[in-house]
mmCIF file of the N, C-alpha and C atoms, coordinates in Angstrom:
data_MODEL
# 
_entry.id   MODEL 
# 
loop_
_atom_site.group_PDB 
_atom_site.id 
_atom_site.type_symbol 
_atom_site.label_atom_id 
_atom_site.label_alt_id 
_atom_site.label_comp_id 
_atom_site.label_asym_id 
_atom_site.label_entity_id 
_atom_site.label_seq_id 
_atom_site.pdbx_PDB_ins_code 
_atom_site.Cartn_x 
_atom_site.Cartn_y 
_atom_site.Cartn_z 
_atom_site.occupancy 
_atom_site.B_iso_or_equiv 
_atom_site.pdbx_formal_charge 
_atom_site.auth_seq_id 
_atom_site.auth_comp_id 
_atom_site.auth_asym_id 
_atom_site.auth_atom_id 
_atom_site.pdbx_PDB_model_num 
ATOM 1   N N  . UNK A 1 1  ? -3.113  38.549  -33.204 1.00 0.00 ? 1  UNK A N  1 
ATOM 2   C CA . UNK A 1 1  ? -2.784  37.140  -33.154 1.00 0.00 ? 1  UNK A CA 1 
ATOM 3   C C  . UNK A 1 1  ? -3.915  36.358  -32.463 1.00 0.00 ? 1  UNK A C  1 
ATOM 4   N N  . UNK A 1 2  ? -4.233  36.702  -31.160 1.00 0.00 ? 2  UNK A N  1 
ATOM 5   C CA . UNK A 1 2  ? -5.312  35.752  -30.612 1.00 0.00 ? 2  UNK A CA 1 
ATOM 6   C C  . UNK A 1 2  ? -6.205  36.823  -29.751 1.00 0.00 ? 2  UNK A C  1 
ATOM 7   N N  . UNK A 1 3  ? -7.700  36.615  -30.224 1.00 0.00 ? 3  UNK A N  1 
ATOM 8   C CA . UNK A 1 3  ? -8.649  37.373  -29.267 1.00 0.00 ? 3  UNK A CA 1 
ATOM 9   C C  . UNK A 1 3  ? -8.786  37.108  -28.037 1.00 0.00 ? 3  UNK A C  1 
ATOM 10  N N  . UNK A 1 4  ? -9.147  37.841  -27.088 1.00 0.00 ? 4  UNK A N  1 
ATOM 11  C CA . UNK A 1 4  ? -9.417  38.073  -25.708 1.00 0.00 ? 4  UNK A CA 1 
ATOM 12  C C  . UNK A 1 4  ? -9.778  36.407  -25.606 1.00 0.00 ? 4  UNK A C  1 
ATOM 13  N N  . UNK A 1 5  ? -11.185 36.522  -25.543 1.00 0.00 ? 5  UNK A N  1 
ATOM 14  C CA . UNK A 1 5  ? -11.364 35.009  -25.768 1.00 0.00 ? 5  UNK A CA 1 
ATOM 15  C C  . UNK A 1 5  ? -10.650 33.488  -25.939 1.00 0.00 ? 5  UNK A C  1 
ATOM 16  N N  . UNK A 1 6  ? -9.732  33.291  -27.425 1.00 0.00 ? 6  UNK A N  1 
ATOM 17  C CA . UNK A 1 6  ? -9.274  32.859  -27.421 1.00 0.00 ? 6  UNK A CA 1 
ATOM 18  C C  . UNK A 1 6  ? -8.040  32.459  -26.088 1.00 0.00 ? 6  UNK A C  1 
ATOM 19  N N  . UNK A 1 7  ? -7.409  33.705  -25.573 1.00 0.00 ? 7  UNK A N  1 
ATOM 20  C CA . UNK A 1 7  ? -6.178  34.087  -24.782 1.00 0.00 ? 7  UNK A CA 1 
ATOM 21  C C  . UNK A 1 7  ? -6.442  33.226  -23.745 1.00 0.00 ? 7  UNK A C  1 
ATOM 22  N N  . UNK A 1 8  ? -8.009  33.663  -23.145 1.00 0.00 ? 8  UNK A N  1 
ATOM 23  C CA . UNK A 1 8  ? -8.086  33.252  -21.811 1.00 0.00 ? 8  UNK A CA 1 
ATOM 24  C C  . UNK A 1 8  ? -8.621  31.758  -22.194 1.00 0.00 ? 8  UNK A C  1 
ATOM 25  N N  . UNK A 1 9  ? -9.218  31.040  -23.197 1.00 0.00 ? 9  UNK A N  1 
ATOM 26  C CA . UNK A 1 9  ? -9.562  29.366  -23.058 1.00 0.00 ? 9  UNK A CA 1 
ATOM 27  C C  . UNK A 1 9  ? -7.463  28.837  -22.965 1.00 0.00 ? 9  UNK A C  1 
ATOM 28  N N  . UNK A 1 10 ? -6.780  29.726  -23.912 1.00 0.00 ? 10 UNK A N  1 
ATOM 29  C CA . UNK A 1 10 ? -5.163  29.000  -23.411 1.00 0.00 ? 10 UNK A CA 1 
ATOM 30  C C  . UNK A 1 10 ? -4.899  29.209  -22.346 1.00 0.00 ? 10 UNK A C  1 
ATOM 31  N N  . UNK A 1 11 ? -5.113  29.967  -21.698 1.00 0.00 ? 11 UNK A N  1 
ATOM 32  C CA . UNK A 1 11 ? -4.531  29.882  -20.142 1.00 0.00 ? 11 UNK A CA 1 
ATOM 33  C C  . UNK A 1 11 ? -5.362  28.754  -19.028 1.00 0.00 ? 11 UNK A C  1 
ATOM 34  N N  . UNK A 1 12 ? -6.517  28.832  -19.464 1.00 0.00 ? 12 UNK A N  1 
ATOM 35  C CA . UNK A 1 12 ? -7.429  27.782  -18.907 1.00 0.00 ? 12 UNK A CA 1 
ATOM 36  C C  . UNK A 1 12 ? -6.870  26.364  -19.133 1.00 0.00 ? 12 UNK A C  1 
ATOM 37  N N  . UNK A 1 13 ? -6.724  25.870  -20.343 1.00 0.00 ? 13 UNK A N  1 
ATOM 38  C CA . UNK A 1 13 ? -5.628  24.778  -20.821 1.00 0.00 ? 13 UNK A CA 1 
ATOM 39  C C  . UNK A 1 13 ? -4.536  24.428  -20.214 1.00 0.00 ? 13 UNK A C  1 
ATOM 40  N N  . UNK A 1 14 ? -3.737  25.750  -20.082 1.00 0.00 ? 14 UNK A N  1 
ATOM 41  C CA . UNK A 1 14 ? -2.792  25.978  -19.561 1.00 0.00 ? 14 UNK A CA 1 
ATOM 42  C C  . UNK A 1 14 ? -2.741  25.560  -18.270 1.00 0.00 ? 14 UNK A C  1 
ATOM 43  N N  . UNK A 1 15 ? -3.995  26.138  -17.240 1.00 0.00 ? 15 UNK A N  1 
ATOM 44  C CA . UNK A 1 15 ? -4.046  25.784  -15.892 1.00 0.00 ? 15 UNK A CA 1 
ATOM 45  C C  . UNK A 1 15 ? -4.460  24.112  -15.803 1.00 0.00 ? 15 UNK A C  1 
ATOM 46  N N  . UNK A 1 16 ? -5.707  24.066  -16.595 1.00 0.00 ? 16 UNK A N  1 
ATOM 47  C CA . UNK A 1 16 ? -5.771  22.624  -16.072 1.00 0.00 ? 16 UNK A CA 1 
ATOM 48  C C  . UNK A 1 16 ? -4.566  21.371  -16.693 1.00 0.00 ? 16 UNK A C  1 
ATOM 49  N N  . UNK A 1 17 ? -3.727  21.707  -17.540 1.00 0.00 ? 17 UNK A N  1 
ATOM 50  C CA . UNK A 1 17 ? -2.395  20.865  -17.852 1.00 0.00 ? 17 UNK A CA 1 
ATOM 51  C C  . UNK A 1 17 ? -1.725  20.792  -16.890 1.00 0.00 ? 17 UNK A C  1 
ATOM 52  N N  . UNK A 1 18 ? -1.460  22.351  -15.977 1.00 0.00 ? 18 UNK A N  1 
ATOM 53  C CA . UNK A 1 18 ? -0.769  22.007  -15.326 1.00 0.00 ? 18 UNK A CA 1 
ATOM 54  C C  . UNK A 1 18 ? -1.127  21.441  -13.628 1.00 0.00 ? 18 UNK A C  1 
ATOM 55  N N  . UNK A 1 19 ? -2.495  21.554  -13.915 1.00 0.00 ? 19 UNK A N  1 
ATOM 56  C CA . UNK A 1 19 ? -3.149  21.160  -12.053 1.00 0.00 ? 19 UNK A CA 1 
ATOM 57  C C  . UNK A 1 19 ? -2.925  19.474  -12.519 1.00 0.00 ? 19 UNK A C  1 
ATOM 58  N N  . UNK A 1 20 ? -2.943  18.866  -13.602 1.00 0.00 ? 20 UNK A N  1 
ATOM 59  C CA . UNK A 1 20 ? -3.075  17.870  -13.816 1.00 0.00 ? 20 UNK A CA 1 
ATOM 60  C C  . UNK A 1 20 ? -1.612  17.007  -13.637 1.00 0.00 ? 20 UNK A C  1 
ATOM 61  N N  . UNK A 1 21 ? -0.197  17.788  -14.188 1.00 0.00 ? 21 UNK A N  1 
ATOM 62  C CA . UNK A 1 21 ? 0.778   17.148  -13.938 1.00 0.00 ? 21 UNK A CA 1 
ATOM 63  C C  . UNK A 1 21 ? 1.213   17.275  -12.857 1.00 0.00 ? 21 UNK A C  1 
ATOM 64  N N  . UNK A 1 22 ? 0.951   18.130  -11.648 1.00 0.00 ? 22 UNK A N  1 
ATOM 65  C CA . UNK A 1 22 ? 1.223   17.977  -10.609 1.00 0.00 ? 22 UNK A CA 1 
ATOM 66  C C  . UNK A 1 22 ? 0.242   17.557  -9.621  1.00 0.00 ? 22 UNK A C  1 
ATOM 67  N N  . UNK A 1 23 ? -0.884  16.610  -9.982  1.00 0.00 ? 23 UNK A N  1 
ATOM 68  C CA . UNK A 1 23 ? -1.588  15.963  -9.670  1.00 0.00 ? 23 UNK A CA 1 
ATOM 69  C C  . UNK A 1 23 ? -1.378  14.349  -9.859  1.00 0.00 ? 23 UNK A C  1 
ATOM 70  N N  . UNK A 1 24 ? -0.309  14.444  -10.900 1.00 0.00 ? 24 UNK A N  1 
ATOM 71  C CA . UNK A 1 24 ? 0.125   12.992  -11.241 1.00 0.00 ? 24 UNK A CA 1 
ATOM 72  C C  . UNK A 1 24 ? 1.126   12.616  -10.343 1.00 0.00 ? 24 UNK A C  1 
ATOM 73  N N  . UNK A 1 25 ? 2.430   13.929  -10.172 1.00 0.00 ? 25 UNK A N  1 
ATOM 74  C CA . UNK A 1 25 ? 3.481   13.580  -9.219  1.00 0.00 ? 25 UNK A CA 1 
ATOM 75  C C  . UNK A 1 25 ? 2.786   13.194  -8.292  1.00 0.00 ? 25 UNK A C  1 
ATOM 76  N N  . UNK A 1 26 ? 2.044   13.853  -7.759  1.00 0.00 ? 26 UNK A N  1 
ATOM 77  C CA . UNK A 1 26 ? 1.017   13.737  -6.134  1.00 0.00 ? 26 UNK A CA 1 
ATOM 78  C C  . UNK A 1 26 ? 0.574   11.658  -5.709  1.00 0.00 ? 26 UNK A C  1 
ATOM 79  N N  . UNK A 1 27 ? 0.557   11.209  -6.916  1.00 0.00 ? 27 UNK A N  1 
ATOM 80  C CA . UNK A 1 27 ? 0.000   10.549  -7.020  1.00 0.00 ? 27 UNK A CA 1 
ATOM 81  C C  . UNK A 1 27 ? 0.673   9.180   -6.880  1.00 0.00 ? 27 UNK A C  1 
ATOM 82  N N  . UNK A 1 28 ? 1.654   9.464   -7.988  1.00 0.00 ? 28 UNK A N  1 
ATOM 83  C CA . UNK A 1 28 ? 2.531   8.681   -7.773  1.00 0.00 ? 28 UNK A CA 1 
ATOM 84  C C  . UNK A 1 28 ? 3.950   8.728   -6.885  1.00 0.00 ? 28 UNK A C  1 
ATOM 85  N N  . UNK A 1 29 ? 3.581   9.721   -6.047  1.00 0.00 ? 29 UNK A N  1 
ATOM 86  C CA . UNK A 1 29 ? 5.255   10.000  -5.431  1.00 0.00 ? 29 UNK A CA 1 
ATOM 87  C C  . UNK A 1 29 ? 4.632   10.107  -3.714  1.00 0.00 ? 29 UNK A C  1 
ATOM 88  N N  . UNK A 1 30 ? 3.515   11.009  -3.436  1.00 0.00 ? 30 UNK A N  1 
ATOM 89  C CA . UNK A 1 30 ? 3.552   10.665  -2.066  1.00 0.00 ? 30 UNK A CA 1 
ATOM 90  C C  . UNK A 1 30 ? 2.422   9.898   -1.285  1.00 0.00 ? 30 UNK A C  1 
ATOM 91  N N  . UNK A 1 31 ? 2.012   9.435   -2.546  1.00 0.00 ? 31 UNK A N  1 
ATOM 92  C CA . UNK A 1 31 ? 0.760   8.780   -1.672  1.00 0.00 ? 31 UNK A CA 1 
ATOM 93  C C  . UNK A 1 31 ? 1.048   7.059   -1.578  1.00 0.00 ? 31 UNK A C  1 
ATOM 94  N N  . UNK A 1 32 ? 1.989   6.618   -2.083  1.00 0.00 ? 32 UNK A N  1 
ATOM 95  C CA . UNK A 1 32 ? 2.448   4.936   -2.299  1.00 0.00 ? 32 UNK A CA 1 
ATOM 96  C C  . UNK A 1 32 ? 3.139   5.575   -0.936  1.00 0.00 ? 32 UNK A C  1 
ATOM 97  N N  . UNK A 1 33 ? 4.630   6.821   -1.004  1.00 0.00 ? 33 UNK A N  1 
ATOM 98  C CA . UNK A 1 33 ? 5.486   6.817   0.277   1.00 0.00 ? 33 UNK A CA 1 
ATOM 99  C C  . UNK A 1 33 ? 4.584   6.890   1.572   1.00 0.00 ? 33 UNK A C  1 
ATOM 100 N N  . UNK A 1 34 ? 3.237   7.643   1.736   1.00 0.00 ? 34 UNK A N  1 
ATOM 101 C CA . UNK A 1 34 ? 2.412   7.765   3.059   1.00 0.00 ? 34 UNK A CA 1 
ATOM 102 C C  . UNK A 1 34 ? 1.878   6.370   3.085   1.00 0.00 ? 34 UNK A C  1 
ATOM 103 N N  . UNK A 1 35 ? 1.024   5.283   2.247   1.00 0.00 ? 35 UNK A N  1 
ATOM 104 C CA . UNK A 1 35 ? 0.516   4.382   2.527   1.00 0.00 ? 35 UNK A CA 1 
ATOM 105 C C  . UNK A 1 35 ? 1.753   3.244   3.269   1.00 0.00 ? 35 UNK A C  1 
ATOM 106 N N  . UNK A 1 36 ? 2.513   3.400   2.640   1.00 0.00 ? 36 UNK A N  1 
ATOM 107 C CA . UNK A 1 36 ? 4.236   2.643   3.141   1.00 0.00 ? 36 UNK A CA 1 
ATOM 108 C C  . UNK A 1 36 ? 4.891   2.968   4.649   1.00 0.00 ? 36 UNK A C  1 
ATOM 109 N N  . UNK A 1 37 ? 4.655   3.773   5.062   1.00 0.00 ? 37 UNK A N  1 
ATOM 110 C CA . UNK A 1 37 ? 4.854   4.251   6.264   1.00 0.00 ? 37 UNK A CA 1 
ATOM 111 C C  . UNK A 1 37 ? 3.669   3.719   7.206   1.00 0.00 ? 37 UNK A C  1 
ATOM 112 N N  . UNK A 1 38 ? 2.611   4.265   7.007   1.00 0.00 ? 38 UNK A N  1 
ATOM 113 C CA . UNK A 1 38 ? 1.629   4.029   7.728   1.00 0.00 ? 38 UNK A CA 1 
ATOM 114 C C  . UNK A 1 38 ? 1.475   1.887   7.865   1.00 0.00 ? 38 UNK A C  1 
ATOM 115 N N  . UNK A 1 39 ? 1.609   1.436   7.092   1.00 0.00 ? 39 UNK A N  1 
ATOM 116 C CA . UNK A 1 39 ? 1.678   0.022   6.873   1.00 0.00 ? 39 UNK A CA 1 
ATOM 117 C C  . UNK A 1 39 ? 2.864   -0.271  7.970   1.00 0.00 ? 39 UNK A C  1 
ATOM 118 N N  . UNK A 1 40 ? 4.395   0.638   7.568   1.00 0.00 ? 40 UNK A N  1 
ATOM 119 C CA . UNK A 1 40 ? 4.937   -0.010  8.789   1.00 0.00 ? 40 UNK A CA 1 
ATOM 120 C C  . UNK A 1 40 ? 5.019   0.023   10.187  1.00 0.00 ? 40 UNK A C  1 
ATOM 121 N N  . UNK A 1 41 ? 4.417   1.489   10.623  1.00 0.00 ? 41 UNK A N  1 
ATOM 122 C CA . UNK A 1 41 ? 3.733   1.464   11.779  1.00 0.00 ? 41 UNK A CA 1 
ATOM 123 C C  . UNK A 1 41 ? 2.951   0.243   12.483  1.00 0.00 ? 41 UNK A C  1 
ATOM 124 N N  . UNK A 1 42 ? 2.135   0.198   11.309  1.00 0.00 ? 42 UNK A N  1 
ATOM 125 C CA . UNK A 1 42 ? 0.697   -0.726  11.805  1.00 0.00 ? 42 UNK A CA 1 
ATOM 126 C C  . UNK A 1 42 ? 1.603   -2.131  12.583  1.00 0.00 ? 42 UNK A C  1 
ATOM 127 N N  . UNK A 1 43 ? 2.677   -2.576  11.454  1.00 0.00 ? 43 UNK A N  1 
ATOM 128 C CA . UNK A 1 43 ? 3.250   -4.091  11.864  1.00 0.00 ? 43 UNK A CA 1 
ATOM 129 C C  . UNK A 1 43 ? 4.063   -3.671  12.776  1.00 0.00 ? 43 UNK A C  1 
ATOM 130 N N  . UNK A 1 44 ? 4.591   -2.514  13.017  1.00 0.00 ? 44 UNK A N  1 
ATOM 131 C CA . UNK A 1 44 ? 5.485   -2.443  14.287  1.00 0.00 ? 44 UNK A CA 1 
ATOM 132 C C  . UNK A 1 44 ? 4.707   -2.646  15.688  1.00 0.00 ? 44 UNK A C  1 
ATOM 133 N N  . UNK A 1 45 ? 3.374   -2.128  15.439  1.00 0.00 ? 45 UNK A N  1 
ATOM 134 C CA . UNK A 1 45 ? 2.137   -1.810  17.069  1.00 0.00 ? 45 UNK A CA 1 
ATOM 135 C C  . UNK A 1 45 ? 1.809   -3.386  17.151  1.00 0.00 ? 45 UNK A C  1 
ATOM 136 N N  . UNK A 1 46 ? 1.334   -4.162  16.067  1.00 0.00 ? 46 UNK A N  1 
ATOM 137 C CA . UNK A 1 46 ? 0.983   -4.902  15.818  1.00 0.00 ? 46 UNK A CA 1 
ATOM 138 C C  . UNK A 1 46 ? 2.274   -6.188  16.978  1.00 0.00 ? 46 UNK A C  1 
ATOM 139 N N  . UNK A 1 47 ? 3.575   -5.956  16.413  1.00 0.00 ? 47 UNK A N  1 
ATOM 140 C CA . UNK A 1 47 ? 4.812   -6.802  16.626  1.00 0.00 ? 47 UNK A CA 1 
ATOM 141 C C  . UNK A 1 47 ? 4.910   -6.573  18.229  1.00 0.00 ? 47 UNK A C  1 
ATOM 142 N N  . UNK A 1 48 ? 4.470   -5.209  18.614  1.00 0.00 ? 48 UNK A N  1 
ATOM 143 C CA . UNK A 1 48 ? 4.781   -5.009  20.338  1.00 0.00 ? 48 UNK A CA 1 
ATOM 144 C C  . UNK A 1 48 ? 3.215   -5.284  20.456  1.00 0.00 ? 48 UNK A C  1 
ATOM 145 N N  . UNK A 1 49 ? 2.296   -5.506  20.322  1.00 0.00 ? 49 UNK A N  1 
ATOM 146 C CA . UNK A 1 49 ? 0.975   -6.007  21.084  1.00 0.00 ? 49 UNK A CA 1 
ATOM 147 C C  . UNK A 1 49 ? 1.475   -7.707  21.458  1.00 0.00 ? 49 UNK A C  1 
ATOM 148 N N  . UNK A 1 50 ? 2.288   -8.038  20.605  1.00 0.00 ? 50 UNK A N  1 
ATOM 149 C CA . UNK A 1 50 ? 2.370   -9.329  19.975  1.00 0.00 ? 50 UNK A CA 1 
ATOM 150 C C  . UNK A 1 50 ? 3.009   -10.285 21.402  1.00 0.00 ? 50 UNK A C  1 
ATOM 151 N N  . UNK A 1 51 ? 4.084   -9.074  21.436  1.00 0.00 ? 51 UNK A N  1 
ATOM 152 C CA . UNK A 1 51 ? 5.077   -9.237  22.641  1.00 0.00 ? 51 UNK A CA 1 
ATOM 153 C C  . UNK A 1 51 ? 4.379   -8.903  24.155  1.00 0.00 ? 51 UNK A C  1 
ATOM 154 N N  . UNK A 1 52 ? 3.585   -8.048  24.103  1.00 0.00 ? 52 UNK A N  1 
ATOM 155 C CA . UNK A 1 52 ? 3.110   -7.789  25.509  1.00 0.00 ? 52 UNK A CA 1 
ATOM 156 C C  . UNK A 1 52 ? 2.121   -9.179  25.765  1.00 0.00 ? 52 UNK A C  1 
ATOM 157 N N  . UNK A 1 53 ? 1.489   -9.087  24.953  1.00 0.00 ? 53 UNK A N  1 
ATOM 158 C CA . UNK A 1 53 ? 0.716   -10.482 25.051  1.00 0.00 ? 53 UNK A CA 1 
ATOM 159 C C  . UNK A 1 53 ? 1.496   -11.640 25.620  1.00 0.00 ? 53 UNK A C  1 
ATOM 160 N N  . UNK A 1 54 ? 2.332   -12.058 24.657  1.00 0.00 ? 54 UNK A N  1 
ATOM 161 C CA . UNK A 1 54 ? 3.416   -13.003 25.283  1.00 0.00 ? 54 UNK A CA 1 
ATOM 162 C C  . UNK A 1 54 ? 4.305   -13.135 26.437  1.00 0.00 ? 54 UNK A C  1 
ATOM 163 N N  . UNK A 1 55 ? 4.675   -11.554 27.059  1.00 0.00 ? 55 UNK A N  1 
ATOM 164 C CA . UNK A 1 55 ? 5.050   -11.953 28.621  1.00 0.00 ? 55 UNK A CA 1 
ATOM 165 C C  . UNK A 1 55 ? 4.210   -11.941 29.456  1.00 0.00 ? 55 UNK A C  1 
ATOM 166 N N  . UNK A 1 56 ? 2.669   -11.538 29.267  1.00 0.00 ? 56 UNK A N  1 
ATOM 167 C CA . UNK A 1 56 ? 2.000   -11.810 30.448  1.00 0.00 ? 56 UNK A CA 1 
ATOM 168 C C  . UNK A 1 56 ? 1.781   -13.291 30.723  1.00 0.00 ? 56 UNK A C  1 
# 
């Protein structure tokens, strides 16, 4: 059915299809949720600098 050759370029296919769809989840699933977090940190430090400032 398929030579040596052939076998191993499908598995190669195979691998980079699949480094690729779980490169997409990656992409779209935890890197918007880490930038989102980190953003609300920033305005929370940001909101208490805001305040220390203001009772001195």
């Amino acid at each position: 059915m398929f030579e040596f050759d052939q076998y191993l370029g499908f598995l190669l296919f195979l691998l980079i299809l699949t480094i690729g769809f779980w490169l997409m989840i990656f992409l779209t699933a935890i890197i918007p949720y880490w930038i989102g977090g980190s953003l609300k940190e920033r305005l929370k430090e940001m909101k208490e600098n805001k305040k220390k400032k203001k009772d001195d």
